[in-house]
C-alpha positions as CSV (number, residue, x, y, z in Angstrom):
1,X,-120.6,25.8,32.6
2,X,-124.5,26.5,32.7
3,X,-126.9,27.5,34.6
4,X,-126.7,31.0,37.0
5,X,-129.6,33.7,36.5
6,X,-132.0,31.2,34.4
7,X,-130.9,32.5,30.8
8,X,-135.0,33.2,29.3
9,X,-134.8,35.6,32.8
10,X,-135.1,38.9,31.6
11,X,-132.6,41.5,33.6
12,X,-133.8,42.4,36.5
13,X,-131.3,45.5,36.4
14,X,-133.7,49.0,37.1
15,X,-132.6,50.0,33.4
16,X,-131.9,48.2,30.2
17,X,-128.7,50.2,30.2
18,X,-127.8,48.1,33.7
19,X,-129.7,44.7,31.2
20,X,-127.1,44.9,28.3
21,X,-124.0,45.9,30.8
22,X,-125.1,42.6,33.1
23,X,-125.4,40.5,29.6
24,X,-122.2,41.4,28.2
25,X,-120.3,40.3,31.2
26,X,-122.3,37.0,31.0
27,X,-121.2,36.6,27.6
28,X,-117.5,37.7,28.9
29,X,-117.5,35.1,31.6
30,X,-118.9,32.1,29.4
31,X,-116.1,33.2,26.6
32,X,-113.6,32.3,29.7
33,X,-115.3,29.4,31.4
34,X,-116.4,27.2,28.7
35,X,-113.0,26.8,26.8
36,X,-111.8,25.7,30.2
37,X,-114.2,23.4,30.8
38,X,-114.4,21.8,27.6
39,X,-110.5,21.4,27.6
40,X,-110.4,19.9,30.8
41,X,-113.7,17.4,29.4
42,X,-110.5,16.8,26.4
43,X,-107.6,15.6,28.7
44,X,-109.8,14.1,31.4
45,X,-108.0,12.2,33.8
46,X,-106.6,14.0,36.6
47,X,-107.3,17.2,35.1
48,X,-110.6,16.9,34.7
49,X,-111.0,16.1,38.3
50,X,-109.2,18.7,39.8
51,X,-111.4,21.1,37.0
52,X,-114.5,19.2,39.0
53,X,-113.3,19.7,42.3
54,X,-112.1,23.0,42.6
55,X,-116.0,23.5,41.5
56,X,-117.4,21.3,44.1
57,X,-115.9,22.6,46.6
58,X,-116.5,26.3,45.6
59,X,-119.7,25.5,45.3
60,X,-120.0,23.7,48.5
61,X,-118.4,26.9,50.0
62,X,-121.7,28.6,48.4
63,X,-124.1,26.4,49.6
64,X,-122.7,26.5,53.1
65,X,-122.4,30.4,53.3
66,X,-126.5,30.3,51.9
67,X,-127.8,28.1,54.6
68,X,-125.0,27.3,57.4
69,X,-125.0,30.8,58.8
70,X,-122.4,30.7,62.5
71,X,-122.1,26.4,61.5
72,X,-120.5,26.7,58.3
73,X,-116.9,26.6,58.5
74,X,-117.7,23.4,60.3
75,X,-119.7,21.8,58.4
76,X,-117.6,22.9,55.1
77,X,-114.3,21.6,56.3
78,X,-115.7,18.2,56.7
79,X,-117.7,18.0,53.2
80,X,-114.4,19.8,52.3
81,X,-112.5,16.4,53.5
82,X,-115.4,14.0,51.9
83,X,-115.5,15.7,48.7
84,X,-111.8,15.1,48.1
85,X,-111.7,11.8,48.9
86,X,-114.4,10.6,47.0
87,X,-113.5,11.8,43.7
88,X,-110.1,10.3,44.2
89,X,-112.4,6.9,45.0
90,X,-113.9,7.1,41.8
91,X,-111.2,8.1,40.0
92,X,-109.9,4.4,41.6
93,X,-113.0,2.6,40.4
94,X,-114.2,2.9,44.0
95,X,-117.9,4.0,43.2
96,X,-119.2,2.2,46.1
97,X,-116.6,3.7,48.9
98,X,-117.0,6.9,47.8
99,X,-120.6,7.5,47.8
100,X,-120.1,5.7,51.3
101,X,-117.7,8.4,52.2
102,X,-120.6,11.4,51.0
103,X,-122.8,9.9,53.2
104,X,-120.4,9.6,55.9
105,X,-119.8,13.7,55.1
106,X,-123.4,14.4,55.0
107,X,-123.8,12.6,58.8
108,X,-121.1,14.4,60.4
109,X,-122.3,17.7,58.6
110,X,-125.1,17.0,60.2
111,X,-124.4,16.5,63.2
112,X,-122.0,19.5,63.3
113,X,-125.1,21.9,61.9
114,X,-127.2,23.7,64.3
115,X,-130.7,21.5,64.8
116,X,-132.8,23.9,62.7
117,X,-130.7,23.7,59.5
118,X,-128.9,20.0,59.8
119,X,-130.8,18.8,56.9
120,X,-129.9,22.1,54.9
121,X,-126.4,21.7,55.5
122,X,-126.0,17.8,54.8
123,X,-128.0,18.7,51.7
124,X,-125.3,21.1,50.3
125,X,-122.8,18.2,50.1
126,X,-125.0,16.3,48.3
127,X,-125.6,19.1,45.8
128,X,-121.7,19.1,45.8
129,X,-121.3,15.8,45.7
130,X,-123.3,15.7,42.6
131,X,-121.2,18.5,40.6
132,X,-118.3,16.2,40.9
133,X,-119.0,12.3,40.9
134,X,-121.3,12.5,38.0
135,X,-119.4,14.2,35.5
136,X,-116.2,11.9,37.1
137,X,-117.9,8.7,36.7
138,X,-118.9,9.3,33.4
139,X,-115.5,10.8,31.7
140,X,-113.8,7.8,33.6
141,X,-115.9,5.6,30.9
142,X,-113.0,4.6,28.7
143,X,-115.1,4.1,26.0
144,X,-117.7,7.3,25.6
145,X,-116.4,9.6,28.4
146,X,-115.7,12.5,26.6
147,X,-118.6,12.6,24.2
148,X,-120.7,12.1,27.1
149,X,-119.7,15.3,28.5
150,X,-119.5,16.9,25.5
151,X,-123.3,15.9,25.2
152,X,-124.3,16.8,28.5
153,X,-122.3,20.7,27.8
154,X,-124.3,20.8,24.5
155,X,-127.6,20.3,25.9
156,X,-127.4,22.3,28.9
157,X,-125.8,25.2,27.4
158,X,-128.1,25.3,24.2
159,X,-131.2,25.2,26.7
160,X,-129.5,27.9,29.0
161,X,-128.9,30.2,25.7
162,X,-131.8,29.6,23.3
163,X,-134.3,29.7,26.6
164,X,-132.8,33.2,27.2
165,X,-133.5,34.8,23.4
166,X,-136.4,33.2,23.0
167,X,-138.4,33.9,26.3
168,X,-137.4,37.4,26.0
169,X,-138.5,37.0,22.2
170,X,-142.0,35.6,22.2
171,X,-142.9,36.4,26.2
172,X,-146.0,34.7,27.0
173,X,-147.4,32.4,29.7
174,X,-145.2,32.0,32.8
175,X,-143.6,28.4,34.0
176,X,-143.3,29.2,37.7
177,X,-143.5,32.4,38.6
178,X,-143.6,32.0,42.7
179,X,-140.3,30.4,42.2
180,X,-138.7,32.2,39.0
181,X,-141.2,35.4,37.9
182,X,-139.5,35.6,34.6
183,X,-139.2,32.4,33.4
184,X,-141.8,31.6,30.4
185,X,-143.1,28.3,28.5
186,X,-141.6,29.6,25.0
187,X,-138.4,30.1,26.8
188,X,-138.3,26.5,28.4
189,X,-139.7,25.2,24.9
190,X,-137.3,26.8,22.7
191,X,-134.6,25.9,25.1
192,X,-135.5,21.9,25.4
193,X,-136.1,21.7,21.5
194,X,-132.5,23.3,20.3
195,X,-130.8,21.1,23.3
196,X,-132.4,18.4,21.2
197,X,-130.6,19.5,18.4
198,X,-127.7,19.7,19.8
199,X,-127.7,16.4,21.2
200,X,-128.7,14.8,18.3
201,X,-125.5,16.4,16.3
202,X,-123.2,15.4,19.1
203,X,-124.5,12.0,19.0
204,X,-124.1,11.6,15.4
205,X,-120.4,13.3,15.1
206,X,-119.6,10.8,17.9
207,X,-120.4,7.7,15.5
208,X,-123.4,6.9,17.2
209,X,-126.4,5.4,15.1
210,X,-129.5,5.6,17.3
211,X,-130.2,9.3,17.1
212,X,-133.7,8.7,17.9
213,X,-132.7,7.6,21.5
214,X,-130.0,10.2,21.5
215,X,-133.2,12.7,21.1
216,X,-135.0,11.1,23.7
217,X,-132.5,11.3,26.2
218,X,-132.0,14.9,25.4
219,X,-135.4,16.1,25.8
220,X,-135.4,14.4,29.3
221,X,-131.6,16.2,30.1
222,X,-133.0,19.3,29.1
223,X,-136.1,19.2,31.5
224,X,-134.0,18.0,34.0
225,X,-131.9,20.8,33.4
226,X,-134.5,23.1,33.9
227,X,-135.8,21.7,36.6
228,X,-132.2,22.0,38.9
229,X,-132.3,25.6,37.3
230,X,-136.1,26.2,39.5
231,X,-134.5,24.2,42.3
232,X,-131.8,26.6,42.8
233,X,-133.8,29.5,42.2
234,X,-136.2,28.2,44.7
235,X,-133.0,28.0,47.8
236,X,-131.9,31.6,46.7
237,X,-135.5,32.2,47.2
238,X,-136.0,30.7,50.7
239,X,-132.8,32.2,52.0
240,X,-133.7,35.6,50.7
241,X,-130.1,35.7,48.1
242,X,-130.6,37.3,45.0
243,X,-127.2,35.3,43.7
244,X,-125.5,32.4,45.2
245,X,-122.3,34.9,45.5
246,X,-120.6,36.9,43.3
247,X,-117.4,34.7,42.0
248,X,-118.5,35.2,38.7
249,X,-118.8,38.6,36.8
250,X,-122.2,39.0,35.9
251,X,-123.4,35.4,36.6
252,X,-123.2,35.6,40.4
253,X,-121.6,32.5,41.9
254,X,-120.8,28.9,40.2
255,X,-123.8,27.5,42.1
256,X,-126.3,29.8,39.5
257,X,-123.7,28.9,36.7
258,X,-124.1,25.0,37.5
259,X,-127.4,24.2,38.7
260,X,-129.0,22.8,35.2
261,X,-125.5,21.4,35.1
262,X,-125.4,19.6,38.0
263,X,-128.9,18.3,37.6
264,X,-128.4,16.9,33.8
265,X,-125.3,14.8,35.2
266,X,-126.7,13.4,37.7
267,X,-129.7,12.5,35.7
268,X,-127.1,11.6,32.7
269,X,-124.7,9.0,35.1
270,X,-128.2,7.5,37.0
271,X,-129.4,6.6,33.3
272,X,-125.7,5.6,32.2
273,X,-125.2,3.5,35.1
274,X,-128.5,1.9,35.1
275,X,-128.3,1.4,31.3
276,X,-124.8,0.5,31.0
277,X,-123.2,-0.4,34.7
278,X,-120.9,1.3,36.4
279,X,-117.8,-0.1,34.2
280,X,-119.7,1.9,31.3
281,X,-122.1,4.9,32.2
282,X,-121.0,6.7,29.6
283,X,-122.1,4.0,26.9
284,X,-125.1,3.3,28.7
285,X,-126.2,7.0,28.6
286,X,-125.0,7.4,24.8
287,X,-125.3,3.7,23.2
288,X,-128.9,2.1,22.9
């Protein structure tokens, strides 16, 4: 899982005492979550998409709670219903029905929301949606599924940890400090050239030849990352939440733990899909 408090954020605790207690239960929870996911990513199938779901959904419940105020039981039980039943669609080869379904969610959301914050709370099944169909669609890929995922893991986690020891290593010029004070352009540097790296390796231990491509795509997955990272700093921001909730010891809710995630998949199946159609994302996104 990555994303959370962006990792080259220095703690905002009001000692360094409160800095290395919140760090060490970051490096507790990822010791517990990323085995998980990366076994689920293994067996795919119906595992993987309950793994998927249950985060979807808890995620959703985060959004909702964030932006839905007295609306949101609402408005989650019917994303709740469409978030289901489209990752059982695609699971079925059902692309099209299912992303029918979302939208069919996001209206009734909608239309369930109170008038000043309909668009907010459609928008959180979308941001849902994303977290499962993408990494769904492209572990369905018979073909490349799993290193695709495995690729997508590799890049955003290396850019989520190097960004972290590096921005509070070297410092310097800020990236967008309205939206994230901390964040720096040696973190978000560092952070995009190791997630090359990485990419690059998994590429190449995957049997794939065009590594230059495979670096290519990387360095665009790892800005994208970072870019979903600002995005849900910048909701936190507007609704005034320090942390999406607190699920997570010391990395607030999944929704801070998955927003470079959730971004990099959707980014990663939209280039796999347009690369290599829907019967082969995963190829498209790892094959050129």
């Amino acid at each position: 899982m990555a994303g959370g408090q962006p990792a080259h954020e220095k703690p905002s605790g009001p000692s360094s005492l409160s800095g290395r207690s919140n760090l060490t239960l970051r490096i507790v929870s990822s010791l517990v979550l990323a085995p998980v996911a990366l076994v689920a990513a293994y067996f795919g199938g119906l595992v993987f998409l309950a793994f998927w779901t249950v985060a979807a959904l808890a995620v959703l419940w985060e959004w909702d709670t964030l932006v839905c105020g007295d609306d949101r039981n609402l408005v989650l039980s019917t994303g709740a219903v469409a978030l289901v039943g489209s990752g059982l669609l695609i699971t079925l080869d059902r692309a099209g029905i299912a992303l029918a379904l979302i939208a069919l969610g996001c209206f009734g959301a909608a239309v369930l929301a109170s008038s000043i914050r309909r668009m907010w709370c459609a928008g959180g099944l979308v941001y849902a949606a994303g977290i499962l169909l993408a990494p769904v669609l492209l572990r369905h890929d018979a073909s490349f599924g799993f290193a695709a995922i495995l690729f997508l893991f590799v890049i955003v986690w290396l850019t989520d940890i190097t960004a972290y020891f590096v921005g509070r290593a070297v410092g310097g010029p800020k990236l967008m400090p309205r939206v994230s004070p901390n964040k720096t352009w040696s973190g978000a540097i560092g952070g995009t050239a190791a997630a090359m790296v990485g990419g690059v390796i998994v590429a190449h231990q995957s049997g794939i030849s065009g590594l230059t491509a495979a670096a290519v795509v990387a360095l665009v997955l790892s800005i994208i990352s970072q870019a979903g990272d600002l995005f849900e700093s910048a909701i936190k921001r507007r609704f005034d939440a320090k942390d999406a909730s607190q699920l997570i010891p010391g990395h607030g809710g999944l929704m801070d733990r998955l927003d470079g995630f959730v971004a990099a998949a959707v980014a990663g199946a939209l280039i796999g899909v347009a690369h290599g159609g829907l019967d082969a994302p995963a190829r498209g996104l790892m094959v050129w």
